[in-house]
Steps between C-alpha positions, in 0.01 A plus 500: 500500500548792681870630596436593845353297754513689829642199686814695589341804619569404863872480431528097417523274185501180419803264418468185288351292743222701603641666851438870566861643614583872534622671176787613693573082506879464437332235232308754326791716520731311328259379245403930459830554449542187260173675317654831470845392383290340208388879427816601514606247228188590301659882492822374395293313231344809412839685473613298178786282594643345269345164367729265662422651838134558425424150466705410815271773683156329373609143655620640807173715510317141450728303798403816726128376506617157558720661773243676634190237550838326672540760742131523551456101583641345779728211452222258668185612328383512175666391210560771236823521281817595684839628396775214497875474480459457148410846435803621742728283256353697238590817626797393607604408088340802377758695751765311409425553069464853563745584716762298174399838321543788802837633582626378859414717747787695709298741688119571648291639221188801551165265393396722158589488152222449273138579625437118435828411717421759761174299546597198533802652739183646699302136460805348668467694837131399516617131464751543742245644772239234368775224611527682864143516525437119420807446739260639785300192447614227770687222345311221314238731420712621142655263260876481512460482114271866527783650728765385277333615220407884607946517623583330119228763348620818638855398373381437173290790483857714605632312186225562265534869537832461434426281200305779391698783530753344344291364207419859446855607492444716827779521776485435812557779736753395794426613866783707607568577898615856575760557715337636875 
Protein backbone atom coordinates (compact mmCIF):
# COMPACT_ATOMS: atom_id res chain seq x y z
CA UNK A 1 0.00 0.00 0.00
CA UNK A 2 1.27 3.03 -1.10
CA UNK A 3 1.62 6.20 1.39
CA UNK A 4 0.36 8.77 -0.83
CA UNK A 5 -2.73 8.74 -2.63
CA UNK A 6 -3.14 12.09 -4.37
CA UNK A 7 -6.72 12.48 -3.11
CA UNK A 8 -5.79 15.66 -1.25
CA UNK A 9 -3.98 17.32 -3.92
CA UNK A 10 -6.91 19.67 -4.57
CA UNK A 11 -6.81 20.90 -0.99
CA UNK A 12 -9.58 18.33 0.65
CA UNK A 13 -9.55 15.06 2.75
CA UNK A 14 -11.66 12.81 3.94
CA UNK A 15 -13.19 12.46 7.55
CA UNK A 16 -14.46 9.17 8.96
CA UNK A 17 -17.53 9.04 7.21
CA UNK A 18 -16.41 9.45 3.83
CA UNK A 19 -17.19 13.46 3.18
CA UNK A 20 -14.58 15.57 1.39
CA UNK A 21 -14.22 18.88 3.69
CA UNK A 22 -11.45 21.49 3.30
CA UNK A 23 -8.21 20.74 5.25
CA UNK A 24 -8.53 24.08 6.66
CA UNK A 25 -11.97 22.27 8.37
CA UNK A 26 -12.02 23.49 12.02
CA UNK A 27 -12.52 19.41 12.37
CA UNK A 28 -9.37 18.60 10.74
CA UNK A 29 -7.86 21.31 12.63
CA UNK A 30 -8.45 20.24 15.85
CA UNK A 31 -7.83 16.65 15.12
CA UNK A 32 -4.09 18.17 13.31
CA UNK A 33 -3.47 19.71 16.26
CA UNK A 34 -4.59 16.59 18.43
CA UNK A 35 -1.99 14.65 15.88
CA UNK A 36 0.81 16.94 16.48
CA UNK A 37 0.50 17.25 20.25
CA UNK A 38 1.01 13.35 20.04
CA UNK A 39 4.54 14.30 18.37
CA UNK A 40 5.16 16.47 20.81
CA UNK A 41 4.68 13.77 23.52
CA UNK A 42 6.69 11.33 21.38
CA UNK A 43 9.76 14.08 21.79
CA UNK A 44 9.25 14.25 25.37
CA UNK A 45 9.40 10.39 25.17
CA UNK A 46 12.47 10.65 23.36
CA UNK A 47 14.00 13.10 25.94
CA UNK A 48 14.23 10.34 28.78
CA UNK A 49 11.81 11.25 31.47
CA UNK A 50 11.87 9.51 34.07
CA UNK A 51 10.00 6.06 34.15
CA UNK A 52 7.07 7.06 36.10
CA UNK A 53 6.32 9.82 33.63
CA UNK A 54 7.37 7.82 30.59
CA UNK A 55 4.77 5.36 30.99
CA UNK A 56 2.11 8.07 31.71
CA UNK A 57 3.32 9.67 28.25
CA UNK A 58 2.81 6.21 26.22
CA UNK A 59 -1.03 5.93 27.47
CA UNK A 60 -1.75 9.38 26.88
CA UNK A 61 0.04 8.99 23.42
CA UNK A 62 -2.49 5.85 22.98
CA UNK A 63 -5.92 8.00 24.25
CA UNK A 64 -4.66 10.76 21.64
CA UNK A 65 -5.58 8.33 18.70
CA UNK A 66 -8.72 7.49 20.38
CA UNK A 67 -9.11 11.31 20.75
CA UNK A 68 -8.39 11.92 17.49
CA UNK A 69 -10.70 9.35 15.28
CA UNK A 70 -13.23 11.28 17.97
CA UNK A 71 -12.58 14.53 16.64
CA UNK A 72 -12.57 13.21 13.15
CA UNK A 73 -16.26 11.46 13.47
CA UNK A 74 -19.20 13.26 13.96
CA UNK A 75 -21.34 12.51 16.90
CA UNK A 76 -24.18 11.05 14.42
CA UNK A 77 -22.15 8.90 12.09
CA UNK A 78 -20.09 6.14 12.38
CA UNK A 79 -19.31 4.36 15.31
CA UNK A 80 -15.60 4.26 16.21
CA UNK A 81 -14.25 4.42 19.87
CA UNK A 82 -14.68 7.75 21.63
CA UNK A 83 -13.16 9.36 24.68
CA UNK A 84 -15.55 9.17 27.85
CA UNK A 85 -15.78 10.72 31.26
CA UNK A 86 -14.03 7.85 32.48
CA UNK A 87 -10.83 8.79 31.04
CA UNK A 88 -11.38 12.59 32.38
CA UNK A 89 -11.78 10.86 35.94
CA UNK A 90 -8.59 9.37 35.22
CA UNK A 91 -6.80 12.36 34.65
CA UNK A 92 -8.41 13.97 37.08
CA UNK A 93 -6.76 11.14 39.94
CA UNK A 94 -3.54 11.10 38.24
CA UNK A 95 -3.54 15.14 38.95
CA UNK A 96 -4.62 14.80 42.13
CA UNK A 97 -1.63 11.72 43.11
CA UNK A 98 0.87 13.85 41.61
CA UNK A 99 0.18 16.99 42.64
CA UNK A 100 0.37 14.94 46.80
CA UNK A 101 4.20 14.99 45.77
CA UNK A 102 4.73 18.82 44.14
CA UNK A 103 5.20 21.73 46.39
CA UNK A 104 2.05 24.20 46.33
CA UNK A 105 2.37 26.65 43.99
CA UNK A 106 2.61 30.52 45.12
CA UNK A 107 3.52 32.12 41.95
CA UNK A 108 3.35 31.66 37.83
CA UNK A 109 6.20 29.45 36.79
CA UNK A 110 8.44 29.87 33.07
CA UNK A 111 7.30 26.24 31.20
CA UNK A 112 11.14 24.54 31.13
CA UNK A 113 13.06 22.49 33.37
CA UNK A 114 14.09 19.29 32.02
CA UNK A 115 14.12 18.81 28.14
CA UNK A 116 11.44 16.03 28.86
CA UNK A 117 9.33 18.67 31.06
CA UNK A 118 9.91 21.46 28.61
CA UNK A 119 8.13 19.13 26.11
CA UNK A 120 5.46 18.23 27.61
CA UNK A 121 5.17 22.17 28.86
CA UNK A 122 5.29 22.78 24.89
CA UNK A 123 2.66 19.60 24.29
CA UNK A 124 0.33 21.45 26.65
CA UNK A 125 -0.08 24.66 24.46
CA UNK A 126 -0.86 22.44 21.44
CA UNK A 127 -3.66 20.81 23.59
CA UNK A 128 -4.83 23.94 24.67
CA UNK A 129 -5.18 25.35 20.93
CA UNK A 130 -6.46 21.75 19.91
CA UNK A 131 -9.44 22.41 22.57
CA UNK A 132 -10.12 26.02 20.83
CA UNK A 133 -10.01 24.54 17.57
CA UNK A 134 -12.60 21.66 18.35
CA UNK A 135 -14.55 24.53 20.18
CA UNK A 136 -15.02 26.07 16.55
CA UNK A 137 -17.12 23.09 15.83
CA UNK A 138 -20.95 24.09 16.42
CA UNK A 139 -22.36 22.45 19.43
CA UNK A 140 -23.44 18.76 19.29
CA UNK A 141 -21.02 18.15 16.72
CA UNK A 142 -18.00 17.35 19.73
CA UNK A 143 -18.55 15.18 22.69
CA UNK A 144 -18.91 16.99 25.97
CA UNK A 145 -16.77 14.02 27.27
CA UNK A 146 -13.89 15.03 24.20
CA UNK A 147 -14.13 18.78 25.33
CA UNK A 148 -13.83 17.92 28.86
CA UNK A 149 -11.20 15.77 28.25
CA UNK A 150 -8.69 18.09 25.99
CA UNK A 151 -9.44 21.22 29.33
CA UNK A 152 -8.59 18.08 32.08
CA UNK A 153 -5.49 17.09 29.64
CA UNK A 154 -3.77 20.31 29.28
CA UNK A 155 -3.97 20.63 33.17
CA UNK A 156 -2.51 17.44 33.65
CA UNK A 157 0.00 17.83 31.12
CA UNK A 158 0.98 21.43 33.24
CA UNK A 159 1.27 18.90 36.18
CA UNK A 160 3.26 16.26 34.59
CA UNK A 161 6.00 18.63 33.77
CA UNK A 162 5.96 19.58 37.03
CA UNK A 163 5.98 15.98 38.21
CA UNK A 164 8.95 15.76 36.22
CA UNK A 165 10.99 18.43 37.07
CA UNK A 166 10.56 17.75 40.34
CA UNK A 167 11.26 13.97 40.08
CA UNK A 168 14.51 15.10 38.65
CA UNK A 169 15.29 17.35 41.50
CA UNK A 170 15.13 20.49 39.09
CA UNK A 171 13.56 23.88 40.34
CA UNK A 172 11.21 25.63 39.09
CA UNK A 173 12.05 29.02 37.88
CA UNK A 174 9.37 31.74 39.15
CA UNK A 175 8.15 34.52 36.69
CA UNK A 176 9.10 37.74 38.18
CA UNK A 177 7.34 41.23 36.93
CA UNK A 178 9.73 44.20 36.68
CA UNK A 179 8.83 47.27 37.91
CA UNK A 180 7.78 49.79 34.59
Amino acid sequence: MKIYTRTGDAGTTSLFSGERVAKYHPRVMAYGSVDELNAHLGSARSSSPLPQVDHILERLQGLLFTLGADLATASCERKVTRISEQDTAMLEEEIDRMEESLPQLKFFILPGGTPAASAIHLARCVCRRAEREALMLPAGEISKAALAFMNRLSDHLFVLARFQNHLAGVTETPRISKAV
